[in-house]
C-alpha positions in Angstrom: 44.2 -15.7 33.0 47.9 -14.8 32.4 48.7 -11.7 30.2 51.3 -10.9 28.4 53.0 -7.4 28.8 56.2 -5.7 28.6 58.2 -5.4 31.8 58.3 -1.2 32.3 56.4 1.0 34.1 56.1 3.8 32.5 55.4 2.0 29.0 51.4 2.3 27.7 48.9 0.7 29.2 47.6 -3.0 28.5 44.9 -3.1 26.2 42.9 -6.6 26.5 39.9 -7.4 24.2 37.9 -9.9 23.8 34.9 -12.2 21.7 31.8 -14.2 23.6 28.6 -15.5 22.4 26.1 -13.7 22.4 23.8 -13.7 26.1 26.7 -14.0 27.8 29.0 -11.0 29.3 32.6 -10.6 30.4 34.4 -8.2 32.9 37.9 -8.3 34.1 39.1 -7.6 37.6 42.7 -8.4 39.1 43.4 -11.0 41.1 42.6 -10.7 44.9 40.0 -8.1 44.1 36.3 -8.7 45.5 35.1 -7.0 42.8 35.3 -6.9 38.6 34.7 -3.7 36.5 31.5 -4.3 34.4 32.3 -4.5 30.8 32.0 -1.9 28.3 29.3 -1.2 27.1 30.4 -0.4 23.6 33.0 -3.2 22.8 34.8 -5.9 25.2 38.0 -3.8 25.8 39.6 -3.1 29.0 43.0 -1.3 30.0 45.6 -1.9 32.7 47.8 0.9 33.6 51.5 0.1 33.0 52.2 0.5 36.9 49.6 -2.1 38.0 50.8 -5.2 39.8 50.0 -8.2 37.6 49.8 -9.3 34.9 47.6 -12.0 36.2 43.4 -11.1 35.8 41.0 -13.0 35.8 37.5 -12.8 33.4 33.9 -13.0 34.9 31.9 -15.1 33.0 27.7 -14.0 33.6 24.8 -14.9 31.5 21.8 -13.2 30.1 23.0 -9.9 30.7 23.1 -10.6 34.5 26.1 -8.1 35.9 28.7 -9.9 37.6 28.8 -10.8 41.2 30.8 -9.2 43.8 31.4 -11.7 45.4 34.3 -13.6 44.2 34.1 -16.5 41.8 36.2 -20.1 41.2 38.2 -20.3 38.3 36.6 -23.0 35.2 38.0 -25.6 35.6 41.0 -26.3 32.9 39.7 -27.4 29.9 36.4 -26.5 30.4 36.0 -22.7 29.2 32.2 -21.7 28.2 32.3 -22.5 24.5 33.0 -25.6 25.2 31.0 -28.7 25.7 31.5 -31.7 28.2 33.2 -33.9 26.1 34.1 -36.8 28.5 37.6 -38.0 29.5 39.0 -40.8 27.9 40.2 -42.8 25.0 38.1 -44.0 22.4 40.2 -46.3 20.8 43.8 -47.6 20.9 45.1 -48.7 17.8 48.5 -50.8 17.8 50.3 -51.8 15.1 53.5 -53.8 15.6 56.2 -55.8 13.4 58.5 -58.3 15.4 61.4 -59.8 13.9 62.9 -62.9 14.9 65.5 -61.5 17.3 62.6 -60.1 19.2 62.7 -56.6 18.7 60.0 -54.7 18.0 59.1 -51.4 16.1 55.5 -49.8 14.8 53.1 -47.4 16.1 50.2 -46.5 18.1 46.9 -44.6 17.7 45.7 -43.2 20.5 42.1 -41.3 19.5 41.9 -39.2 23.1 39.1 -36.9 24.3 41.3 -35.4 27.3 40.3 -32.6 29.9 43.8 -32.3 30.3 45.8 -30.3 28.3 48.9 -32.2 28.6 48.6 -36.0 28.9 51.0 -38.5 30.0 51.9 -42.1 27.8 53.2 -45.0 28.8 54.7 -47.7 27.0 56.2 -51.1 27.8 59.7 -51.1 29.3 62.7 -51.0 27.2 60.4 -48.9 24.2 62.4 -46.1 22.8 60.0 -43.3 21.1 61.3 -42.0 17.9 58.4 -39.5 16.8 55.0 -38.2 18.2 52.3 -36.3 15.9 49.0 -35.1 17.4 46.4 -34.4 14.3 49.3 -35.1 12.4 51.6 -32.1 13.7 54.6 -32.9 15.2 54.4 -32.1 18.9 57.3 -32.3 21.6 57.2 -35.4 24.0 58.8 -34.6 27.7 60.6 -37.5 29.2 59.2 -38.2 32.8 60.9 -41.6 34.2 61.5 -44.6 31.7 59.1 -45.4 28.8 56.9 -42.4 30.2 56.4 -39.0 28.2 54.2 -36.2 28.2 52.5 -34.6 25.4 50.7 -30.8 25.8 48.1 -30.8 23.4 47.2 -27.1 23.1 43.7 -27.2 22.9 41.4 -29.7 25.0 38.1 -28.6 22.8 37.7 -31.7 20.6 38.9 -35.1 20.3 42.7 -35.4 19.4 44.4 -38.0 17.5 48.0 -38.7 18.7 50.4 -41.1 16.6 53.3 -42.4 18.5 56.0 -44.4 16.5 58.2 -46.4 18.4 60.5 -49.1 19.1 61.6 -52.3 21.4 62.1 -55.7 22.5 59.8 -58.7 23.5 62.4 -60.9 24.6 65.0 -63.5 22.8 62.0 -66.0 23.2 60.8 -65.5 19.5 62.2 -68.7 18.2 61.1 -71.0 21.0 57.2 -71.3 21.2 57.4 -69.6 24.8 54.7 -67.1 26.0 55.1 -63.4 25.8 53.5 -60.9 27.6 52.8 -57.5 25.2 52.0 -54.5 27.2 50.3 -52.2 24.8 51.1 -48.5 25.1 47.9 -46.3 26.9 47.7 -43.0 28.2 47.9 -42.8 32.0 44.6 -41.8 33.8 42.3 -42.2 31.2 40.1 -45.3 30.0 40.3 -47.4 27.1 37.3 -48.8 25.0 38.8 -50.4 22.7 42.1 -51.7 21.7 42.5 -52.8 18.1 46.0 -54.3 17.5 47.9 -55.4 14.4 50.5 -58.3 14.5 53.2 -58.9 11.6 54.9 -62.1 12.8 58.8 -63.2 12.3 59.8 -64.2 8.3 58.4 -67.8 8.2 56.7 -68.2 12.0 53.1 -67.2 12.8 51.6 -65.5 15.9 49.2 -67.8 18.2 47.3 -65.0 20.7 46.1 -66.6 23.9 42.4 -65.5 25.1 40.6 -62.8 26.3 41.8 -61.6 23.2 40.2 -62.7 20.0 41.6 -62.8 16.7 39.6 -61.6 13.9 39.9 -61.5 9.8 40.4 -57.8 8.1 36.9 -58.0 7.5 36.0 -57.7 11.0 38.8 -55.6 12.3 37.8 -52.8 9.1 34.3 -53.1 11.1 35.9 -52.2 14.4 38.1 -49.1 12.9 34.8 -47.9 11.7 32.9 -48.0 15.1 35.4 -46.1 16.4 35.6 -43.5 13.8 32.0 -43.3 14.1 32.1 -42.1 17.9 34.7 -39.8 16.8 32.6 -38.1 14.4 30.0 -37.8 17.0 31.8 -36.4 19.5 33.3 -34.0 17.0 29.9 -33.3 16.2 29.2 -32.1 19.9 32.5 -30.1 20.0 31.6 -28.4 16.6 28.2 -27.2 17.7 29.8 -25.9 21.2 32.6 -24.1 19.3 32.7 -19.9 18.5 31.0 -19.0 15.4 34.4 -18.2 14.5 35.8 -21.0 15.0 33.2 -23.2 14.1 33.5 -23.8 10.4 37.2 -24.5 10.6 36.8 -27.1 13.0 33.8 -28.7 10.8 36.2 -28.7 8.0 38.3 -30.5 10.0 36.4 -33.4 11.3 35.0 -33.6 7.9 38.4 -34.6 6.3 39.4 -36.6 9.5 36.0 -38.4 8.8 37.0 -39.0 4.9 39.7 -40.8 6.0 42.5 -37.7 5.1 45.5 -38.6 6.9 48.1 -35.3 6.9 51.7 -36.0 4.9 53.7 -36.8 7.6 50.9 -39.3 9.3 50.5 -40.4 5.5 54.7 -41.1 5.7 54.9 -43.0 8.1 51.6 -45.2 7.8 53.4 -46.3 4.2 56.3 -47.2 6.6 54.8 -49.3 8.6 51.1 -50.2 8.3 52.4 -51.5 4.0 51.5 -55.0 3.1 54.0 -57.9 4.9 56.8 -58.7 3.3 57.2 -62.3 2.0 57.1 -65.0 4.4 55.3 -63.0 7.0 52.1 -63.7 8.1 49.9 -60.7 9.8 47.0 -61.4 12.5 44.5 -58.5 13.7 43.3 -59.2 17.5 40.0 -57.0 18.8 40.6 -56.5 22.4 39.1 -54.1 25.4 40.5 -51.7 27.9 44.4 -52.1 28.4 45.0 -55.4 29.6 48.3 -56.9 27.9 48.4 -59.7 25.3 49.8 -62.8 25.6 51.1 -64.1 22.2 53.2 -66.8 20.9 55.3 -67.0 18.0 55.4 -70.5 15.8 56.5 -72.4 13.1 54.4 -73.4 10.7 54.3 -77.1 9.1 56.1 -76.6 6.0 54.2 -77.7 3.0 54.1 -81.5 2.2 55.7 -82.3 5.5 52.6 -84.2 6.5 53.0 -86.2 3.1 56.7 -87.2 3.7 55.8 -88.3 7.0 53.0 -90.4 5.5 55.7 -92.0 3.0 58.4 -92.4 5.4 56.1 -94.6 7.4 54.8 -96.5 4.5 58.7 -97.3 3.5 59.9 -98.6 6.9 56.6 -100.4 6.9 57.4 -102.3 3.7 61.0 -103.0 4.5 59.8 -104.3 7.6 57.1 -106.7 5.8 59.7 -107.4 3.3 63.3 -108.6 5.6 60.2 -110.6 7.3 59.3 -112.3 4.4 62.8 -112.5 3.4 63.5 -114.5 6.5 60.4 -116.7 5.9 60.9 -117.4 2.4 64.4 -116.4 1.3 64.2 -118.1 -2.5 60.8 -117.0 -2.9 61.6 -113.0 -1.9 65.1 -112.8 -4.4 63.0 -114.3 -7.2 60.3 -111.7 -6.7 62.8 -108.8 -5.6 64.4 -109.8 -8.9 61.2 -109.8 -10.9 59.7 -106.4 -9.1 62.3 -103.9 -8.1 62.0 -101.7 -11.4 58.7 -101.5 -10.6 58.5 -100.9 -7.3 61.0 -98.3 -7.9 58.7 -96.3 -10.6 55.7 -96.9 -8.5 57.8 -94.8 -5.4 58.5 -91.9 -8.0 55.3 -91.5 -9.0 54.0 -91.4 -5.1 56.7 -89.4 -4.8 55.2 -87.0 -7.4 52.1 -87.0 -6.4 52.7 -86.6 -2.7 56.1 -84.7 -2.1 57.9 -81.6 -3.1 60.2 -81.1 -4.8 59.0 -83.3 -7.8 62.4 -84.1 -8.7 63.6 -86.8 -7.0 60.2 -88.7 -7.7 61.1 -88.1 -11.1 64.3 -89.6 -10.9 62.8 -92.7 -9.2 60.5 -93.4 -12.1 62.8 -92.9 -14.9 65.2 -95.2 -13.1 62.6 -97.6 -13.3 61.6 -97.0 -16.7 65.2 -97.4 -17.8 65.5 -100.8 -15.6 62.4 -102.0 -17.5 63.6 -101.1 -21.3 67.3 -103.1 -20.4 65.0 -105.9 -18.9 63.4 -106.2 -22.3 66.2 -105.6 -24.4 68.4 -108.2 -22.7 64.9 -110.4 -23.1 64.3 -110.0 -26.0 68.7 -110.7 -27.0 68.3 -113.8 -25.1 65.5 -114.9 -26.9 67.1 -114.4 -30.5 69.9 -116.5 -29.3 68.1 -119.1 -28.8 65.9 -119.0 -31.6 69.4 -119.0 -33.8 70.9 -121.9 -31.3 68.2 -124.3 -32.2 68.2 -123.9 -35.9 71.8 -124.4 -36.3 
């Protein structure tokens, strides 16, 4: 373990102390030596001249009292000191959320819920992504470039699970608008498995998003159902890391899995959530896809059938179809076809409004169709009903 000390040599000497549970004893030695000084018997103290080589020493972990051994011992594996349980390597859950407009470029965030060995772990997302802000339990933290679309992230403390938020940026391609394929690599931490990825899809203004198989697309219903699993096995491994946690430390971590477990996001996970996990804005439709491991999605972006489209289809076909029947008829029976063209068009053209209505939007041209007709019908009357009078006045005089 590397101590801190001031670089003089005739300065005081280091003072080191330090806590354990109970049953179990420290002692310190320097490194290289076969041999560690027994610890005190009073309090866990021990003091390094100011002249001493160092400052590296190491601690010699025994149990039940036992004295330590001479002979010398491995170093614990990093990440693994004694109060602290086997907690596995991997990531629970991956939860993506993502907004793509129609030029293809995306932005949104990712979830990754880790319980890493590791102190620093290493993300990758797809080419071309541009990372604008990490938080791990909602604390900003520092993200070291690597190569492209690569950073790594120290997390501090390995002892429980750790929630990292990653909000970023990029492009799927100029393919939006064309129905093609596109291939979405979803972000994952390098080294460690995934369980679960959970992904959230705001399509384009006015398109929807088709998502090709293994990958099934659920309702909220469902994907609220998946979040939950997840958060369950959280909660049980924090449980794990609680009970193998100092007494000192112990009842600050429980607090804190407790208000993870509520739900309690800190502000500036809260901030940007409200950014970007808000309700879609109008015309956008939002799919959720359940997936597992890391394999990439293959999605689609469509357009679709604008309302009453498959009605003025219908009626377009129905109107070629009658002037078809009708020049046929016309040709057959050209006297016949005037005299009941002249006799039926107002109707016919009041009957087309009101299918027009009924079928079609907007209503207003149908509505213009049937009071053309309706107008055609009163001057059909009127000039009747003229033409009658003057005949009834002809044959009296």
């Amino acid at each position: 373990m590397p101590l801190v000390r001031c670089a003089v040599t005739d300065g005081p000497p280091l003072v080191v102390r330090w806590r354990s549970q109970p049953g179990m004893g420290v002692a310190v030695r320097r490194s290289g030596e076969a041999s560690a000084a027994p610890p005190d018997a009073d309090d866990n103290v021990a003091e390094i001249a100011a002249g001493d080589p160092g400052p590296e020493y190491e601690f010699v972990v025994t149990t039940d009292g036992e004295r330590p051994s001479p002979q010398r011992q491995e170093a614990p594996a990093r990440g693994s000191a004694p109060d602290q349980v086997p907690l596995g390597n991997a990531v629970e859950a991956t939860l993506v959320h993502l907004a793509i407009d129609d030029r293809g470029r995306i932005w949104g965030m990712a979830r990754f819920e880790v319980v890493a060995s590791e102190p620093v772990v290493r993300m990758r997302f797809p080419a071309g992504t541009r990372l604008f802000d990490v938080l791990v339990d909602g604390r900003e933290a520092h993200a070291t470039p690597v190569e492209s679309s690569v950073w790594d992230v120290r997390l501090h403390d390995v002892r429980w699970p750790r929630s990292i938020l990653a909000v970023f940026a990029g492009e799927v391609g100029s393919s939006v608008d064309s129905g093609d394929a596109m291939l979405i690599e979803p972000p994952r931490i390098e080294g460690l498995p995934c369980r679960d990825m959970l992904w959230t899809i705001d399509a384009p203004a006015g398109m929807r998003v088709r998502v090709a198989e293994p990958a099934r697309v659920v309702d909220a219903g469902v994907w609220r159902a998946a979040q939950a699993e997840v958060q369950r096995r959280v909660t049980a491994v924090f449980a794990a890391a609680v009970e193998g946690t100092l007494d000192m430390d112990r009842e600050r971590l429980r607090g804190f899995a407790a208000a993870r477990d509520a739900g309690a996001r800190p502000a500036l996970e809260a901030e940007w959530e409200r950014a970007i996990q808000g309700l879609p804005e109008a015309g956008r439709s939002r799919v959720w896809v359940v997936d597992s491991g890391s394999a990439a999605l293959t999605i689609r972006t469509v357009r679709p059938t604008p309302a009453g489209e498959g009605g003025r289809n219908a009626a377009t076909a129905v109107l070629v179809a009658a002037l078809v029947a009708g020049w046929l008829i016309a040709a057959w029976q050209p006297a016949a076809w005037r005299a009941a063209l002249t006799w039926s068009w107002p109707w016919l053209l009041a009957a087309a409004g009101v299918s027009w209505v009924i079928m079609l939007r907007p209503m207003l041209p149908g509505l213009a169709l049937v009071a053309a007709g309706l107008v055609a019908l009163v001057a059909r009357r009127q000039g009747a009903a003229g033409m009658s009078a003057a005949a009834m006045t002809a044959s009296r005089s």
